[in-house]
N, C-alpha and C positions, 0 to 999 in steps of 0.2 A: 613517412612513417618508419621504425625504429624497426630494425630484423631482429631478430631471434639473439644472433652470433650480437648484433649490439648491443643489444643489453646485456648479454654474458659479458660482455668486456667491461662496460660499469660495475656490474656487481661484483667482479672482481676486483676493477681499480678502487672501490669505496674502504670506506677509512674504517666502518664502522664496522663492529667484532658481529653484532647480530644477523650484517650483510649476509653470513655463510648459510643461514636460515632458508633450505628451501619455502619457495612461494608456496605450496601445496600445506604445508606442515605451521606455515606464518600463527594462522588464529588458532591451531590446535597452540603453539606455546606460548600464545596472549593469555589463552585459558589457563595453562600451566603457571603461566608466573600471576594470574588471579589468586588460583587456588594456594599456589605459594603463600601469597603475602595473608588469604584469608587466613592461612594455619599459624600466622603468626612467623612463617617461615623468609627470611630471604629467595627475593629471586637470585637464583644464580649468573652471575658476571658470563659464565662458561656456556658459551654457546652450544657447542655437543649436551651439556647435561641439561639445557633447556626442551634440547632437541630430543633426546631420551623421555624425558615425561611425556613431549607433546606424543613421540609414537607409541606411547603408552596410552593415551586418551582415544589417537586413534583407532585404537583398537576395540575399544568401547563405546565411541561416541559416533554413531552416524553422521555426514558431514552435514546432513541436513539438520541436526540436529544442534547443533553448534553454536549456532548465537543465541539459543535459548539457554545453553549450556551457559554462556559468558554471562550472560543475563543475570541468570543466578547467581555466578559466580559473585558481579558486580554487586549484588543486593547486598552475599553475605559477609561484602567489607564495611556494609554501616552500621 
């Protein structure tokens, strides 16, 4: 099984810009870039201003409350 320290070193060595995304904040900016695209809006390339909405959501969105949150989200891109 993988330690702590190991995975930090993956998620560092990874290629990918989103990598920098803490785990805790991950679905709050899956939300964020829903509600982006629902507004008609680009998600943002920029990982920090992803990350900025999402601690904006969690501010208001209980965590338990989350995937009902996406849920919706997901509805109101059809």
């Amino acid at each position: 099984m993988a330690t702590a320290a190991e995975a930090q070193e993956l998620i560092t060595a990874a290629e990918c810009e989103f990598c920098t995304i803490p785990p805790g904040l991950i679905w709050y900016t899956v939300l964020a870039a829903l509600i982006d695209k629902g507004n008609g809006n680009p998600v943002p390339s920029d990982p920090q201003a992803l990350i900025a909405e999402a601690q904006c959501l969690e501010c208001v969105i209980p965590a338990g409350l989350l995937p009902y949150t996406i849920l919706e989200a997901i509805r109101d891109l059809a």
